[in-house]
N, C-alpha and C positions, 0 to 999 in steps of 0.2 A: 638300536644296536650300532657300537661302532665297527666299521667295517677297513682293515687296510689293505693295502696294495701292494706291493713288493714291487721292489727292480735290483736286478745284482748280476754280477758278473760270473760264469760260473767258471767251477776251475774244468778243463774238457775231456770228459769221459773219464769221471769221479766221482763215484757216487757218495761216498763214505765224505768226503768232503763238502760237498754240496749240500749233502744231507747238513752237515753241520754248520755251512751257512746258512741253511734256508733255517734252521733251529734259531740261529742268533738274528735272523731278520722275525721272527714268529716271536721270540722274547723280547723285541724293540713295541713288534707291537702293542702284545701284554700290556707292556709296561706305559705306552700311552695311550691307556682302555679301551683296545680294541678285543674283539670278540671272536672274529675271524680275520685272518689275514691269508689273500690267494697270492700264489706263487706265479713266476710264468712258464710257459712253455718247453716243456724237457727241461726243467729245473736242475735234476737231478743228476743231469752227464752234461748239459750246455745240447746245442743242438750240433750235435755229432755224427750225423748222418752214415758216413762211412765207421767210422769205429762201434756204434750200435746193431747196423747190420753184421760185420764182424766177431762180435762176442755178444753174444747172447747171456752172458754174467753182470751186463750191466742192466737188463730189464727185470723190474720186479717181478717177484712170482706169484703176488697179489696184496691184499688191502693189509696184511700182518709182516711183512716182510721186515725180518727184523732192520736194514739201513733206514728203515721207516723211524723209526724207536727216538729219535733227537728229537724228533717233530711232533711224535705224537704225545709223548709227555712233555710239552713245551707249555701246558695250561692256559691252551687258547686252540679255537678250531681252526682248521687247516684247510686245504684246498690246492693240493700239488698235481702238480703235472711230470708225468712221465712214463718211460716205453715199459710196455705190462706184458707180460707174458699171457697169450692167449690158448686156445684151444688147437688153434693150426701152428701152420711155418713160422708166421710172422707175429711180432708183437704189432699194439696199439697203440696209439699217444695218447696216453688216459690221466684224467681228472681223478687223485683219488680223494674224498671229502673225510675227514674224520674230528668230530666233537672235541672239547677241552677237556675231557677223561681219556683220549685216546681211542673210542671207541670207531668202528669203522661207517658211517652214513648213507655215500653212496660212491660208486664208481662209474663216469661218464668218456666215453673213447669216440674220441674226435670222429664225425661222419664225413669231413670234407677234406681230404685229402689233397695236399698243395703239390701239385709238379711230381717232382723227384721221390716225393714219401711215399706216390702210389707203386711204386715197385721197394720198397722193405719196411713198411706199415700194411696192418688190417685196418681199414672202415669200420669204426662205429655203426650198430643200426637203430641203438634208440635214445631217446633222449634224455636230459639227464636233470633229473628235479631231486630238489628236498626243500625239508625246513628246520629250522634253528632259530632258538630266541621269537617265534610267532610271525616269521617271515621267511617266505616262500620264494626261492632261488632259481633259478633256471641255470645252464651251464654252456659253453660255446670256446672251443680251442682256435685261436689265429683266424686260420684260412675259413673255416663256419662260420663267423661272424660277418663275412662277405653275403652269407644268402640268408637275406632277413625271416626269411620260414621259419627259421631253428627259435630265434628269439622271439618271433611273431606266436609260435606256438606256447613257448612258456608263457607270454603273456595271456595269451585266451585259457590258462591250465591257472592261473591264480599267483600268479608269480609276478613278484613286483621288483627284485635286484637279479642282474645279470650278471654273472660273473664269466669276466673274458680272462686265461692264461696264453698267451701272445708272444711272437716274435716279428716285431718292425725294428727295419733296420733306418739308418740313415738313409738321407733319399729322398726316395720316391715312398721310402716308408712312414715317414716323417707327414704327409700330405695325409695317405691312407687313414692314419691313426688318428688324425686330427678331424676327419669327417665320418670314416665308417661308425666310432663306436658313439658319437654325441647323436648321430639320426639315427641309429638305434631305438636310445633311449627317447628322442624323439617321437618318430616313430610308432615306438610300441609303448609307451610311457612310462619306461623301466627306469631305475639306477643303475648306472653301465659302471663295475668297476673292470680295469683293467690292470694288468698287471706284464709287464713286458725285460725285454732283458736289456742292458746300458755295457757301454763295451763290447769289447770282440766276444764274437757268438756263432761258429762256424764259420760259412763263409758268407757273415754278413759282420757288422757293429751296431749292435740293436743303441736305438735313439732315445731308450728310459722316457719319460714321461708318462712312468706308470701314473693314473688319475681315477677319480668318482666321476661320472656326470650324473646329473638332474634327470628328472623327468620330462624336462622342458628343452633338456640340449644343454643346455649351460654348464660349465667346468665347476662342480664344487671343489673340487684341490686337484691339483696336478704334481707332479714330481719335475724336477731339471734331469738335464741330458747326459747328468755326466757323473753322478753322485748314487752309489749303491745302497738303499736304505729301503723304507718304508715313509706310506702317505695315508691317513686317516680320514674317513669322514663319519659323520653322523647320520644311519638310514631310519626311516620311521618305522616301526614296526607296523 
């Protein structure tokens, strides 16, 4: 299966927008035969911290929500992130997963909560598996993919690609992203795709190099720092 990556700039706390970049990033992929292609992190508003807490009209109301619709008839499966309406006060940073018919797969809500998100985010509490095309996925937002358990677990559950939606910014983000998600895959001897945001991104400039690694650690394709697009690779079934 080919598998891409996304990096883009979003416009902030815009769903309707975003939505229909993240459509024209998912039709880039399509179109160089990719199968799935994951988004990154709050795709769908930018990471907007204070305007999300603020209006509650910008988290989805679940896996059908019609600003979902650019994406999920876009005729390739999906893998967005963004704030979900839960059960309580607060929403989730949630993974939503949906097939190349639009159909809905699976919804994963970040368990690792970074700094500032644990006062207007819910916690996740399980983990987040599927499969497509005969290969078995595991799921990890940003700040989760710091505590190897989450991906350690999909790997002992049958799962051989990790799929990370992420925000590193410039920096000291720039290090992080260059060693947490290859010892991952190390590690637990997964395909780490990541998928991250390039440009102004709240208050950070996320550093793009959305990328595949190996099972081995090694970069099958990476993305530049500065270019909003999509990156593909080939995972073995």
């Amino acid at each position: 299966m080919r598998i891409a990556a996304a990096q883009l700039t979003c416009v902030p706390a815009d769903v309707d927008a975003n939505s229909a970049k993240a459509a024209a990033l998912a039709a880039a992929a399509r179109d160089q035969g990719a199968e799935l292609v994951v988004l990154p992190e709050l795709a769908l508003t930018g990471y907007e911290i204070e305007a999300l807490t603020a209006d509650p009209g910008l988290w989805l109301t679940g896996p059908d929500d019609p600003r979902l619709d650019p994406l999920r008839s876009a005729g390739i499966a999906t893998a967005v992130n963004a704030a979900l309406r839960t059960d309580g006060p607060l929403p989730a940073i949630a993974t939503l997963v949906h097939d190349a018919d639009g159909a809905h797969v699976t919804t994963y809500a970040k368990q690792h909560l970074f700094e500032h998100e644990r006062d207007a985010f819910a916690p996740g509490t399980v983990d987040g598996r599927f499969t497509l095309g005969g290969i078995r996925f595991c799921l990890g937002v940003c700040f989760d993919n710091h505590f190897p358990d989450l991906p350690g677990r999909g790997a002992a559950d049958g799962c051989t690609v990790h799929l990370a939606s992420s925000l590193y910014g410039t920096g000291a983000g720039v290090a992080e992203r260059t060693t947490v998600y290859p010892g991952i895959a190390k590690e637990h001897g997964l395909y780490v795709v990541l998928a991250n945001h390039v440009g102004p991104a709240g208050p950070w400039t996320g550093c793009g190099g959305a990328a595949v690694w190996a099972p081995d650690g090694s970069a099958v394709v990476e993305a530049d720092d500065h270019t909003q697009g999509v990156v593909t690779a080939e995972v073995p079934a």
